[in-house]
PyMOL Python script that loads the backbone (N, CA, C, O; Angstrom):
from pymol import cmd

cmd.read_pdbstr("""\
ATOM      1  N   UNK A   1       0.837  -1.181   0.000  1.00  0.00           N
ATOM      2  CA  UNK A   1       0.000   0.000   0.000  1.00  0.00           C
ATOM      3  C   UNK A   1       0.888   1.252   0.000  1.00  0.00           C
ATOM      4  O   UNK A   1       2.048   1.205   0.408  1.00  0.00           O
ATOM      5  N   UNK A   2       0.190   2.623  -0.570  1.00  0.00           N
ATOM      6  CA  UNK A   2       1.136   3.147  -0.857  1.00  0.00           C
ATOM      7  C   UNK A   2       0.352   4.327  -0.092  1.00  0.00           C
ATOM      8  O   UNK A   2      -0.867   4.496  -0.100  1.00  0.00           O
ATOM      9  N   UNK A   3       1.624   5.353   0.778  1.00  0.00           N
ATOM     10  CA  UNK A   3       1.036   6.495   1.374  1.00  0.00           C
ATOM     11  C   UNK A   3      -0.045   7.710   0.410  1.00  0.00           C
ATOM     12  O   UNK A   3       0.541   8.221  -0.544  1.00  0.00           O
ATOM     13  N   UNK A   4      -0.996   7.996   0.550  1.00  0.00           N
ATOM     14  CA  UNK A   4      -1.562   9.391   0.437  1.00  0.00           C
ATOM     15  C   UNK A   4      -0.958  10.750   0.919  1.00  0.00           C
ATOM     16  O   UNK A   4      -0.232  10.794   1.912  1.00  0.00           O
ATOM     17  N   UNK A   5      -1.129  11.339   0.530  1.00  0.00           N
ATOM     18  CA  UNK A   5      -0.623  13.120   0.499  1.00  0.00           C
ATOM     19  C   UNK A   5      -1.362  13.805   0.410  1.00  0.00           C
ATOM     20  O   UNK A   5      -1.080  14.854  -0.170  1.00  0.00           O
ATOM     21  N   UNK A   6      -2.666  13.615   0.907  1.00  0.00           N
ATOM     22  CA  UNK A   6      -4.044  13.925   0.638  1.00  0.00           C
ATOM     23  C   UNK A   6      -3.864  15.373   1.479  1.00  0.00           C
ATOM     24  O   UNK A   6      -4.138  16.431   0.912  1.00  0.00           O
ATOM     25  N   UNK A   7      -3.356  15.346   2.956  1.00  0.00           N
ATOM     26  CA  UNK A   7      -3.346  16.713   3.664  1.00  0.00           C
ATOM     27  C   UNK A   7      -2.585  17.691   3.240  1.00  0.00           C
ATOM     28  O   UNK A   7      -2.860  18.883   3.382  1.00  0.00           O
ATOM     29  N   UNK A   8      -0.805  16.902   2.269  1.00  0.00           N
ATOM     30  CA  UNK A   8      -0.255  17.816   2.105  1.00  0.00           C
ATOM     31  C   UNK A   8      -0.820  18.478   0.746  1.00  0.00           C
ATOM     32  O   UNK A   8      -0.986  19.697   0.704  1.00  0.00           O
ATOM     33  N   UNK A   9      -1.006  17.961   0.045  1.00  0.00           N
ATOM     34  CA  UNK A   9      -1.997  18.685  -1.491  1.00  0.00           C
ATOM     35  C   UNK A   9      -3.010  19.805  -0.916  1.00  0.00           C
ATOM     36  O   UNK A   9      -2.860  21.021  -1.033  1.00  0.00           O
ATOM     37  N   UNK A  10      -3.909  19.242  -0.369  1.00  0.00           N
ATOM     38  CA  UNK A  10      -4.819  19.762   0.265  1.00  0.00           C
ATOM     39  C   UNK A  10      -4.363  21.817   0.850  1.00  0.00           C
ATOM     40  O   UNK A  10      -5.010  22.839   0.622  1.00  0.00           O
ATOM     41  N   UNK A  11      -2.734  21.587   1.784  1.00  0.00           N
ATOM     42  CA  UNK A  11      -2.468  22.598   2.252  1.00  0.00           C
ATOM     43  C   UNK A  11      -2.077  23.491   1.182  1.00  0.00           C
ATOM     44  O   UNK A  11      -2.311  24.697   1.108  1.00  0.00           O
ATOM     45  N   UNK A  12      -1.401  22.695   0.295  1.00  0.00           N
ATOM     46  CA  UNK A  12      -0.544  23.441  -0.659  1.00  0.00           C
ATOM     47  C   UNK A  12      -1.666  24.632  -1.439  1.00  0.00           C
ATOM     48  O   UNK A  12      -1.704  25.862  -1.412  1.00  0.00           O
ATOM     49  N   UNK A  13      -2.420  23.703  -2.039  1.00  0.00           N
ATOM     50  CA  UNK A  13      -4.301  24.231  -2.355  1.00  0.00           C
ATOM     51  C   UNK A  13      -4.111  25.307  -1.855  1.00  0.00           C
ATOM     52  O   UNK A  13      -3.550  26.322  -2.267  1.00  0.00           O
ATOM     53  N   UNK A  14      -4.914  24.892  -0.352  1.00  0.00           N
ATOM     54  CA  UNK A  14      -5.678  26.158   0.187  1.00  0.00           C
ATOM     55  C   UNK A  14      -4.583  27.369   0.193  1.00  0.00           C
ATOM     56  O   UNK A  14      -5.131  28.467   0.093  1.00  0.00           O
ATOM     57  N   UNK A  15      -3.184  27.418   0.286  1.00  0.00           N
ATOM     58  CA  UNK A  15      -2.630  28.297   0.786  1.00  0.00           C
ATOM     59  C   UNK A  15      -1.731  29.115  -0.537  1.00  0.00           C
ATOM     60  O   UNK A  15      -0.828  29.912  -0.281  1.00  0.00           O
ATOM     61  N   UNK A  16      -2.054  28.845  -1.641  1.00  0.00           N
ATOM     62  CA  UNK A  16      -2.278  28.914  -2.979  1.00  0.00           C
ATOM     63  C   UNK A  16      -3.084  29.863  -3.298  1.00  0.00           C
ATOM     64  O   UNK A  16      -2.654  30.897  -3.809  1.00  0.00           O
ATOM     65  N   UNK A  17      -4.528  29.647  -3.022  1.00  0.00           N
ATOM     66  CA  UNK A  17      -5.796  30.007  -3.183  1.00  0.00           C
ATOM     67  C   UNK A  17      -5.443  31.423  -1.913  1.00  0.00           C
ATOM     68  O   UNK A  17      -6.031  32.490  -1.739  1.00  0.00           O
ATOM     69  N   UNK A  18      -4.833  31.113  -1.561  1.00  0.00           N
ATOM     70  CA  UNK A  18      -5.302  32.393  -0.045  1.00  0.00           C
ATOM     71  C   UNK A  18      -4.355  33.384  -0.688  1.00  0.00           C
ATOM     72  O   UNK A  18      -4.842  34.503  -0.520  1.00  0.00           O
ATOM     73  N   UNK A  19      -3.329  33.451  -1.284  1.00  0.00           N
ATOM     74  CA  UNK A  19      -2.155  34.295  -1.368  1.00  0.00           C
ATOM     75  C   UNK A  19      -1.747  34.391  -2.811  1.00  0.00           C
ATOM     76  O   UNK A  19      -0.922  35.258  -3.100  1.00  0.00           O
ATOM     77  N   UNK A  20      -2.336  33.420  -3.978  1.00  0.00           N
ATOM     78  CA  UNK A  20      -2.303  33.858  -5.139  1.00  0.00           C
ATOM     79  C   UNK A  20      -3.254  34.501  -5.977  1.00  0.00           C
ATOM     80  O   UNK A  20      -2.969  34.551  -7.173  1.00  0.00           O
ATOM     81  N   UNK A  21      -4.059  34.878  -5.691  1.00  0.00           N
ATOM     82  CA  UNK A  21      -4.989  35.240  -6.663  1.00  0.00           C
ATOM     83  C   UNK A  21      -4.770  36.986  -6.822  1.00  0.00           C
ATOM     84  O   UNK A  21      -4.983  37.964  -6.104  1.00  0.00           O
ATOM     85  N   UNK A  22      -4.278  36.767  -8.049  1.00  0.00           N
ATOM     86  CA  UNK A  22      -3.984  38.162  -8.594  1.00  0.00           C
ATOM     87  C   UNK A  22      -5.219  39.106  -9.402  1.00  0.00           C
ATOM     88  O   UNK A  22      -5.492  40.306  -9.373  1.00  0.00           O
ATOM     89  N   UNK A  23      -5.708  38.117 -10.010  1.00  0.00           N
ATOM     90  CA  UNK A  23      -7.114  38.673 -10.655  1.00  0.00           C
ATOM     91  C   UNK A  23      -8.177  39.054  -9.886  1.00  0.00           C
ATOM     92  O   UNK A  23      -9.155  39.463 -10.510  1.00  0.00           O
ATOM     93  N   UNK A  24      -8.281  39.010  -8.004  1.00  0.00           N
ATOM     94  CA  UNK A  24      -9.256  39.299  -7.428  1.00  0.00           C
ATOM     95  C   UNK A  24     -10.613  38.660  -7.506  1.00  0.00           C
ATOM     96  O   UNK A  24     -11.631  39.157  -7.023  1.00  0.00           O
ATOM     97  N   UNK A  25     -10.533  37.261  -8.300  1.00  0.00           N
ATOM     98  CA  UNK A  25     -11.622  36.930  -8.526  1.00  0.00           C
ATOM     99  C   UNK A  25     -11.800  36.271  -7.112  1.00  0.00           C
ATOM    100  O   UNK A  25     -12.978  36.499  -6.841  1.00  0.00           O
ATOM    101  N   UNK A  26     -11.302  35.645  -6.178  1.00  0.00           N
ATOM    102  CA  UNK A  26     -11.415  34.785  -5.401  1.00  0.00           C
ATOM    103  C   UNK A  26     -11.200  35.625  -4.171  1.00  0.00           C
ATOM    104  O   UNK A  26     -10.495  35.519  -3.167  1.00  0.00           O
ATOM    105  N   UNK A  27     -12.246  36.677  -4.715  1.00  0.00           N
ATOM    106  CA  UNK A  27     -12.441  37.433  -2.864  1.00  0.00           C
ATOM    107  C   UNK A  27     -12.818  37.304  -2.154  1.00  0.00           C
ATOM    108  O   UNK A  27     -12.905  38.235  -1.354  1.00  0.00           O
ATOM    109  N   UNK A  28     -13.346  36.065  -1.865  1.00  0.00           N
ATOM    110  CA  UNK A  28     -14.162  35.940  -1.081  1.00  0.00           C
ATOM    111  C   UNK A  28     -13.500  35.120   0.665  1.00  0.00           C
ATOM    112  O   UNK A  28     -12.545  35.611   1.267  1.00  0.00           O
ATOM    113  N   UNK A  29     -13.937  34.402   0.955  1.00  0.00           N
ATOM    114  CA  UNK A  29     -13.112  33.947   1.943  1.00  0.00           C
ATOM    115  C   UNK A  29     -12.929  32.176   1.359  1.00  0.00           C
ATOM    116  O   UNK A  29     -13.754  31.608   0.643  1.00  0.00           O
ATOM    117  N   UNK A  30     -11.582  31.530   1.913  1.00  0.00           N
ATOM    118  CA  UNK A  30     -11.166  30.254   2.026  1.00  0.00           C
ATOM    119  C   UNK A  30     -11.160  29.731   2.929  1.00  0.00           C
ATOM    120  O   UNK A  30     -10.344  29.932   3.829  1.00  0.00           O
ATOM    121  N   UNK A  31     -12.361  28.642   2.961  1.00  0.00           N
ATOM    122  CA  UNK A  31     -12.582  27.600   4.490  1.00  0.00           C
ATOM    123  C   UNK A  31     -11.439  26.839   4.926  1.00  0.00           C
ATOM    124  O   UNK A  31     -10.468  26.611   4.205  1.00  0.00           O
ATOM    125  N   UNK A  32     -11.564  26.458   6.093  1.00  0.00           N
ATOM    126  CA  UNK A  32     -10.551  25.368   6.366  1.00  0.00           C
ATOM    127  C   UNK A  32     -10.464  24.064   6.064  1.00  0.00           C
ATOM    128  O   UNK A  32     -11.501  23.419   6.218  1.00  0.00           O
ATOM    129  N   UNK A  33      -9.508  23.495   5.674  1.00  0.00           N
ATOM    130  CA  UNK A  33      -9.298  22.010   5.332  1.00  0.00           C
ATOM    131  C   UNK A  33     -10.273  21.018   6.387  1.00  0.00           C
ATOM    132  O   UNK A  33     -10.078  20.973   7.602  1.00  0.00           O
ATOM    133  N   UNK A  34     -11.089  20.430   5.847  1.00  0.00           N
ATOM    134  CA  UNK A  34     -12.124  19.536   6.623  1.00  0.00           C
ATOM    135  C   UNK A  34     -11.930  18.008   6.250  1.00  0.00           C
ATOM    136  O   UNK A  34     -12.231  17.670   5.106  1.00  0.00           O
ATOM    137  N   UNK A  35     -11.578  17.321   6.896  1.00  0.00           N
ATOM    138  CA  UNK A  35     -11.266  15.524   6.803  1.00  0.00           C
ATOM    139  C   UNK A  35     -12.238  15.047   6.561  1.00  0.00           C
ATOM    140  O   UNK A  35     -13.318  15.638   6.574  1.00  0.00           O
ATOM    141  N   UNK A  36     -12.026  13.599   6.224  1.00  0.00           N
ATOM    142  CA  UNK A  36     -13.141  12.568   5.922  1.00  0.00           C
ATOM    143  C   UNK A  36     -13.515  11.629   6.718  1.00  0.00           C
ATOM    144  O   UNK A  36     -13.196  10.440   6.708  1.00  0.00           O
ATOM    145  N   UNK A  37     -14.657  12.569   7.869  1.00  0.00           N
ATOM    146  CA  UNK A  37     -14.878  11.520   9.160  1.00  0.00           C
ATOM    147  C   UNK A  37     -16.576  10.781   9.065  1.00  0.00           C
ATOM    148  O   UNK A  37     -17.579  11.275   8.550  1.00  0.00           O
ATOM    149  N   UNK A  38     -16.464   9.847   9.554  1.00  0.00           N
ATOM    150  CA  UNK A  38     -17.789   9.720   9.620  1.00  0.00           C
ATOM    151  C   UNK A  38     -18.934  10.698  10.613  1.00  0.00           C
ATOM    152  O   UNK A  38     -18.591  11.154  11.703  1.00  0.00           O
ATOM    153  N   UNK A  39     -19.981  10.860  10.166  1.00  0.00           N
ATOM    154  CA  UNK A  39     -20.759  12.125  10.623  1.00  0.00           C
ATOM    155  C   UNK A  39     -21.185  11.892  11.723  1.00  0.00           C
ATOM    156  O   UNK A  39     -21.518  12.873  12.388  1.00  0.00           O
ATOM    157  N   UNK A  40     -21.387  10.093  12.520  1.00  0.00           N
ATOM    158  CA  UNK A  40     -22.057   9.995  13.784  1.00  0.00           C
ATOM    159  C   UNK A  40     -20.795   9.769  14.571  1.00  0.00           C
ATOM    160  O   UNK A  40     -20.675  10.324  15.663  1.00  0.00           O
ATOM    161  N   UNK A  41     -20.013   9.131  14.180  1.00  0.00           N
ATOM    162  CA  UNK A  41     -18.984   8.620  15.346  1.00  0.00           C
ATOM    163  C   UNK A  41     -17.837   9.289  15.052  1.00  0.00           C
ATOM    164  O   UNK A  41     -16.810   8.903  15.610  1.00  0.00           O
ATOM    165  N   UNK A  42     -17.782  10.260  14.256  1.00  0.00           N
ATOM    166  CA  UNK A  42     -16.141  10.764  14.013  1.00  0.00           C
ATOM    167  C   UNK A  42     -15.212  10.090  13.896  1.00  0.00           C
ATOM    168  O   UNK A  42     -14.248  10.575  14.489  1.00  0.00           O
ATOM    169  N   UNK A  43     -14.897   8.712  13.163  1.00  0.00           N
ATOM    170  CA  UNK A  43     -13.835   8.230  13.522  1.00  0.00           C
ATOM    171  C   UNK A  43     -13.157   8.458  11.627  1.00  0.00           C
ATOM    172  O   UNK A  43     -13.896   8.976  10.790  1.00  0.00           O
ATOM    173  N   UNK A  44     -12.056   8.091  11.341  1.00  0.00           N
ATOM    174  CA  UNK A  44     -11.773   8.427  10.065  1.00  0.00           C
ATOM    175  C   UNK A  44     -11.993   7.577   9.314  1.00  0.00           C
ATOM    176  O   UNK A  44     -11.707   6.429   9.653  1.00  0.00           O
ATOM    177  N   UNK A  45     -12.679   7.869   7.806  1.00  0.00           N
ATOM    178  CA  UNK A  45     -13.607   7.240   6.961  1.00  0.00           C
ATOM    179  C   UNK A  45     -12.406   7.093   6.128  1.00  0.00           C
ATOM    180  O   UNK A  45     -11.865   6.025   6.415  1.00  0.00           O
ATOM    181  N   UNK A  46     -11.552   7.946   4.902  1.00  0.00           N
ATOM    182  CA  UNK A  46     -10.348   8.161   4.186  1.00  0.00           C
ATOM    183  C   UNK A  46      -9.657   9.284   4.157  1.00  0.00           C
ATOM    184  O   UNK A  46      -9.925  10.255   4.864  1.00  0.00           O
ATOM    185  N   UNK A  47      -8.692   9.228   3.314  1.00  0.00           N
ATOM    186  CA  UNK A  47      -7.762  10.791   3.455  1.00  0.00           C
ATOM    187  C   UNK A  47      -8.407  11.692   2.853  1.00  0.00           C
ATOM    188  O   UNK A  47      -7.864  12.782   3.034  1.00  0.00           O
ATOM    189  N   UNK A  48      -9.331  11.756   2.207  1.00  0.00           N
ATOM    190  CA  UNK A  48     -10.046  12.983   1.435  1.00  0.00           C
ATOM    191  C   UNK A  48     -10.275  14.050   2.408  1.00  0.00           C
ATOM    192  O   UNK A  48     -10.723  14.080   3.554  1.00  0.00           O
ATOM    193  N   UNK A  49      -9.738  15.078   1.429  1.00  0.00           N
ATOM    194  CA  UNK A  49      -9.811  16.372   2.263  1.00  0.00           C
ATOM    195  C   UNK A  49     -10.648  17.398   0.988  1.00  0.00           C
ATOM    196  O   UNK A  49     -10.693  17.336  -0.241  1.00  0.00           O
ATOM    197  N   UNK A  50     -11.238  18.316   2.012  1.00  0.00           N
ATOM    198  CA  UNK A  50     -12.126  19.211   1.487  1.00  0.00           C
ATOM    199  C   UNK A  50     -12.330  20.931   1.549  1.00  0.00           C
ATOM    200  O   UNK A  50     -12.209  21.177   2.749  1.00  0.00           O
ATOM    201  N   UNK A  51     -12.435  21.475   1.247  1.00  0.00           N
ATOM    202  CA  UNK A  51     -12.026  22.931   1.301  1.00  0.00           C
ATOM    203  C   UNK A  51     -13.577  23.766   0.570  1.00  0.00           C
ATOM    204  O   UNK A  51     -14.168  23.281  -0.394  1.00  0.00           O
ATOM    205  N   UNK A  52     -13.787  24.387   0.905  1.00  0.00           N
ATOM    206  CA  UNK A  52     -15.027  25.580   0.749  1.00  0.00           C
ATOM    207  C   UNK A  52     -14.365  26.748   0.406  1.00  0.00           C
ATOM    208  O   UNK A  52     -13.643  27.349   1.203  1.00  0.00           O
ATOM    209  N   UNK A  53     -14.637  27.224  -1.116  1.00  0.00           N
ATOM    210  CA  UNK A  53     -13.879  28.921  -1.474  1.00  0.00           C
ATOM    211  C   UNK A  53     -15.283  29.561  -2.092  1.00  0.00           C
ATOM    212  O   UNK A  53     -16.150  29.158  -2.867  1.00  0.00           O
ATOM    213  N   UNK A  54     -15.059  30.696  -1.384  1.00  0.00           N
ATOM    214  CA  UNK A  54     -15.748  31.766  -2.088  1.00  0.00           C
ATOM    215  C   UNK A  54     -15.690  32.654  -2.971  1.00  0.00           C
ATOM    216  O   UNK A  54     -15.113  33.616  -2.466  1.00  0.00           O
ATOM    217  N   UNK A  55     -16.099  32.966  -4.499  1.00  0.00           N
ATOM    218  CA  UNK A  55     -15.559  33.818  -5.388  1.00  0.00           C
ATOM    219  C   UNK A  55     -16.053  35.554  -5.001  1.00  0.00           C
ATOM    220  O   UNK A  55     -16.626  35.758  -3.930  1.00  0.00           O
ATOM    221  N   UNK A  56     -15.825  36.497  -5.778  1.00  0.00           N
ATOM    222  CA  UNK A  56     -15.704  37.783  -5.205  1.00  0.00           C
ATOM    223  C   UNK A  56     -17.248  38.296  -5.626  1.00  0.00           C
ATOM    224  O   UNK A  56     -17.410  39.497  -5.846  1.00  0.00           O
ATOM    225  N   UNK A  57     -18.762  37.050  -5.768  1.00  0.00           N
ATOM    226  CA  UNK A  57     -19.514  37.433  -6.232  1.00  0.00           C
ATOM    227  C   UNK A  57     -20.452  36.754  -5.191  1.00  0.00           C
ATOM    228  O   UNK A  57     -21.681  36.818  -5.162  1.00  0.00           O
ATOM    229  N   UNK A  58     -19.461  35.964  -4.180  1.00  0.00           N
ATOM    230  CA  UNK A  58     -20.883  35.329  -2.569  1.00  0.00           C
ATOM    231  C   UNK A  58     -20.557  33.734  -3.632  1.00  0.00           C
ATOM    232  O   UNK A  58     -21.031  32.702  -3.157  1.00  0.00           O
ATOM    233  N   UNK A  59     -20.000  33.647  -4.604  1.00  0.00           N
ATOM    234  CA  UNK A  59     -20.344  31.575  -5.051  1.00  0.00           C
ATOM    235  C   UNK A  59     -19.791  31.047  -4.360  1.00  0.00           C
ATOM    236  O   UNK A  59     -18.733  31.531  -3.958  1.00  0.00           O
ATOM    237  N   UNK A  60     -20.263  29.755  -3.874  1.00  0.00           N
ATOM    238  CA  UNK A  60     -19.442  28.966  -2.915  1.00  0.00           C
ATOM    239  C   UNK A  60     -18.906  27.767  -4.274  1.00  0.00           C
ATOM    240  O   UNK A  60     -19.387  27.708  -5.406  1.00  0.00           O
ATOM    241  N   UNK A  61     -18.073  27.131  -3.846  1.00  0.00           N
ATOM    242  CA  UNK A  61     -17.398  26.256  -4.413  1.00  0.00           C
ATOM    243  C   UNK A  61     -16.618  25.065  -3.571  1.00  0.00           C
ATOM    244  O   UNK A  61     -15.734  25.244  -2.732  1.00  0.00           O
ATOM    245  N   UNK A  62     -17.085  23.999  -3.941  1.00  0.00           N
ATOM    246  CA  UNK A  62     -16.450  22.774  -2.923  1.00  0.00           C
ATOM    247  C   UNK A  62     -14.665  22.540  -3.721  1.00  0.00           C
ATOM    248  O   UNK A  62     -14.486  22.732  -4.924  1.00  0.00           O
ATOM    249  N   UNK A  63     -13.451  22.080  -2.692  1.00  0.00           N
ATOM    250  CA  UNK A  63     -12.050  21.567  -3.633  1.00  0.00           C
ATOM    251  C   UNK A  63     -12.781  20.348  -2.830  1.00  0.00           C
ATOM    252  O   UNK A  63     -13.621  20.439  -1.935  1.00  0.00           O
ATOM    253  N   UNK A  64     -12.257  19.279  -3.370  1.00  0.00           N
ATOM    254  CA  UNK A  64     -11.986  17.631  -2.696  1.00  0.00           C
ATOM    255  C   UNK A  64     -10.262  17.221  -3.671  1.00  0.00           C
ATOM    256  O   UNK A  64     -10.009  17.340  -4.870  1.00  0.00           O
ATOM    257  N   UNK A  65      -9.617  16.862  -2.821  1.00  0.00           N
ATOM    258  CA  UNK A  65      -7.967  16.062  -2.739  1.00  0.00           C
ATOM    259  C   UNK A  65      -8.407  15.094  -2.192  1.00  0.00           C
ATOM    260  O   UNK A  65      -8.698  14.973  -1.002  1.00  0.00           O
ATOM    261  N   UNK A  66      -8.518  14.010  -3.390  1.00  0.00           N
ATOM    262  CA  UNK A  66      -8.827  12.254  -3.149  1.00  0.00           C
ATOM    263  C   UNK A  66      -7.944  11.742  -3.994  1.00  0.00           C
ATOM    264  O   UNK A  66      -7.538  12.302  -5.012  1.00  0.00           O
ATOM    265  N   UNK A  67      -7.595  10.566  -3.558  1.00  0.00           N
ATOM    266  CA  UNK A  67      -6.965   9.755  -3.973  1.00  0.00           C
ATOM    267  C   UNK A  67      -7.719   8.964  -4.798  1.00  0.00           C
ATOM    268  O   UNK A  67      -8.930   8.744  -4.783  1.00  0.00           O
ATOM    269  N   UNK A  68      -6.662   8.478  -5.677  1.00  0.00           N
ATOM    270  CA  UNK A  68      -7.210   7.469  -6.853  1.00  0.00           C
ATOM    271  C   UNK A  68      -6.473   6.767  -7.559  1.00  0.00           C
ATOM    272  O   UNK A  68      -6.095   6.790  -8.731  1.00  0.00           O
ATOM    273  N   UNK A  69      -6.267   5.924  -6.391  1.00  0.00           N
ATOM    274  CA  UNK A  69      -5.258   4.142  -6.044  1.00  0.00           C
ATOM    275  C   UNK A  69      -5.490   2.985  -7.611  1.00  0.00           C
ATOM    276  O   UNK A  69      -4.855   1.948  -7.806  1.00  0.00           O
ATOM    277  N   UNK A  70      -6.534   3.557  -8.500  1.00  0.00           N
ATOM    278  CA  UNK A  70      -6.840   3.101  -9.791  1.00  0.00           C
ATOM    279  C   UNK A  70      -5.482   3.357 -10.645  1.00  0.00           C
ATOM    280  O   UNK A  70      -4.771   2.588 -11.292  1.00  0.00           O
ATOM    281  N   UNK A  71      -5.412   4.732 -10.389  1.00  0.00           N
ATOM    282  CA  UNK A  71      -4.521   5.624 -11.522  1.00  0.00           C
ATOM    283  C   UNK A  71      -3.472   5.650 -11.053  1.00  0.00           C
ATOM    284  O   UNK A  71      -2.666   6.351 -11.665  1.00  0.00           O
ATOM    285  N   UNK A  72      -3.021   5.021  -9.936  1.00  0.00           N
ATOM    286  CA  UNK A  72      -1.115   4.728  -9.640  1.00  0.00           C
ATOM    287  C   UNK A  72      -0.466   4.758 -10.369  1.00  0.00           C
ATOM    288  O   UNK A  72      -0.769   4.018 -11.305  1.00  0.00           O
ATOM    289  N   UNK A  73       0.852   5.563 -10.539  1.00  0.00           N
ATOM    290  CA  UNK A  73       2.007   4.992 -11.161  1.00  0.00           C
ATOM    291  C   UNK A  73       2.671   4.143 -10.753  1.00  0.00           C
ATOM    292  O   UNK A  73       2.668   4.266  -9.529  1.00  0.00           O
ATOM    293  N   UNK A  74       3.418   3.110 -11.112  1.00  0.00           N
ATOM    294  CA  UNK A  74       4.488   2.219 -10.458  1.00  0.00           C
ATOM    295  C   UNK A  74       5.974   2.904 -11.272  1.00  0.00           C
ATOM    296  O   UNK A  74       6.278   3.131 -12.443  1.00  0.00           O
ATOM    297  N   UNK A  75       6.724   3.087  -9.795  1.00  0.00           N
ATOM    298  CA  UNK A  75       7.790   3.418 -10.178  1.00  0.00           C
ATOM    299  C   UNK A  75       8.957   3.013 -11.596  1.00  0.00           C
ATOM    300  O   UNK A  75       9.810   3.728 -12.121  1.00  0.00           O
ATOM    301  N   UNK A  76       8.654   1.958 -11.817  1.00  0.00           N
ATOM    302  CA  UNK A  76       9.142   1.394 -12.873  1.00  0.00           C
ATOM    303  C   UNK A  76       8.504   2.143 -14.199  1.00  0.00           C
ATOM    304  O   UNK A  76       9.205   2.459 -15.160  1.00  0.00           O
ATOM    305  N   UNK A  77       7.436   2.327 -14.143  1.00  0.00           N
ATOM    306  CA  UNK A  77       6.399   2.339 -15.353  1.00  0.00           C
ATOM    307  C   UNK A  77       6.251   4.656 -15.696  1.00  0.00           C
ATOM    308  O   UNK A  77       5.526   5.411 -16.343  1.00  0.00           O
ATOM    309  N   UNK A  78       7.196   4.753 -14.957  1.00  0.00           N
ATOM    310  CA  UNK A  78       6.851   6.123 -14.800  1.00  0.00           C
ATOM    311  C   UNK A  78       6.875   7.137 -16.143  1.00  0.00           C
ATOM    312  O   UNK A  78       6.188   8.119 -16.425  1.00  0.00           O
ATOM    313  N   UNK A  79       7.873   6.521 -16.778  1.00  0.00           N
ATOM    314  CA  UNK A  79       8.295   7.003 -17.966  1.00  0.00           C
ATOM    315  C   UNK A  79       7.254   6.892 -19.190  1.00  0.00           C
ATOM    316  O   UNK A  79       7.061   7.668 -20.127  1.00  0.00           O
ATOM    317  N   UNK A  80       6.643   5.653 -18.862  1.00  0.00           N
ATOM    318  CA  UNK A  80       5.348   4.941 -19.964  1.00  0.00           C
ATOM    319  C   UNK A  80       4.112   5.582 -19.514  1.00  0.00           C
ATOM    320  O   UNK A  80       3.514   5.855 -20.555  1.00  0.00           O
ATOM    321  N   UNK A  81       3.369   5.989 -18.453  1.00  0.00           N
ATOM    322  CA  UNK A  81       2.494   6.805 -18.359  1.00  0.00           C
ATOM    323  C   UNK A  81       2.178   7.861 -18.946  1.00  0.00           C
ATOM    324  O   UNK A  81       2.783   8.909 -18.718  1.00  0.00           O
ATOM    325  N   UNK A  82       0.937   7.764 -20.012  1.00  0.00           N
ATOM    326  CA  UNK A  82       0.522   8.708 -20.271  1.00  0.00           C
ATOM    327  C   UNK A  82      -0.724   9.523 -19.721  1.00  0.00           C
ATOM    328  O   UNK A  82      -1.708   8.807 -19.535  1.00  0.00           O
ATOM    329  N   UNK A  83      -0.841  10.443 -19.516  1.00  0.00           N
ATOM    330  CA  UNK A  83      -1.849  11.061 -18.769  1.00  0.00           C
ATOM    331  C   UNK A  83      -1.972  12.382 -19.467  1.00  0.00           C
ATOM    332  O   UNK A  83      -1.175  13.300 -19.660  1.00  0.00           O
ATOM    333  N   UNK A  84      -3.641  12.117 -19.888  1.00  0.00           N
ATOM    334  CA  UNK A  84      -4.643  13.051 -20.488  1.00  0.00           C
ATOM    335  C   UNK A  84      -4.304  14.512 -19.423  1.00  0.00           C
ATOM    336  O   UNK A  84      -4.677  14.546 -18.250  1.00  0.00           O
ATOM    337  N   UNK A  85      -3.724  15.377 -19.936  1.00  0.00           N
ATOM    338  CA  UNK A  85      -3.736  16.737 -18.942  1.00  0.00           C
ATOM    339  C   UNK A  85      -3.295  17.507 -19.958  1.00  0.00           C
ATOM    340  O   UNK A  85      -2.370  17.409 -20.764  1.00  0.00           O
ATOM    341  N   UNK A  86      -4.655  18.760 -19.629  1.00  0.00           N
ATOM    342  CA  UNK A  86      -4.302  19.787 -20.699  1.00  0.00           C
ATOM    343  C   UNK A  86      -3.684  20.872 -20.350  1.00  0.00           C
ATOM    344  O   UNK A  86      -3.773  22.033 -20.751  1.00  0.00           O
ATOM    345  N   UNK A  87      -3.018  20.344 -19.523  1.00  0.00           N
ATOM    346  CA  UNK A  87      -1.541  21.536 -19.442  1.00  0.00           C
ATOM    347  C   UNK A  87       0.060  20.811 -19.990  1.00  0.00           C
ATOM    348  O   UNK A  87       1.154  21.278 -19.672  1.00  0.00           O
ATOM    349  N   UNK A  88      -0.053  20.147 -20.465  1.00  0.00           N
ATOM    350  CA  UNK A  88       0.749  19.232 -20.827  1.00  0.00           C
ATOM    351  C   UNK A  88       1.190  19.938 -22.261  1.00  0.00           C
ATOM    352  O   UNK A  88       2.000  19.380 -23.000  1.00  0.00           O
TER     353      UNK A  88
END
""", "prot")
cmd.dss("prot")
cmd.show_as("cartoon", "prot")
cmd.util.cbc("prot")
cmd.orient("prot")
């Protein structure tokens, strides 16, 4: 099994979002990082983390940083991965 980085993505995000936005669109306020607990017993469900941003017009907007143990790379195979990304 292989570790998640779910909190550290997650921080990188929010603290991104808090201190880059040059265009002012994202005036609004940035919630705090919220875990993935169960709702009666609190105990931890997965690493998914979640974040609430507001744009400079009152929109709310959900982030989620989940993992997706489907789409692994294996170290070996790193070079052969191709991945659909249109910043690429």
């Amino acid at each position: 099994m292989k570790l998640a980085y779910c909190d550290k993505i997650a921080d990188t995000i929010r603290k991104a979002l808090v201190k880059y936005d040059t265009d002012g669109i994202l005036n609004g306020p940035v919630g705090p990082i919220k875990s993935d607990l169960d709702p009666v017993g609190g105990w931890f469900v997965s690493p998914k983390k979640t974040m609430l941003v507001w744009d400079s017009n009152g929109k709310a907007y959900s982030v989620t940083v989940e993992e997706q143990p489907m789409m692994d790379i294996e170290f070996e195979d790193v070079d052969k991965k191709v991945v659909d990304n249109e910043f690429n």
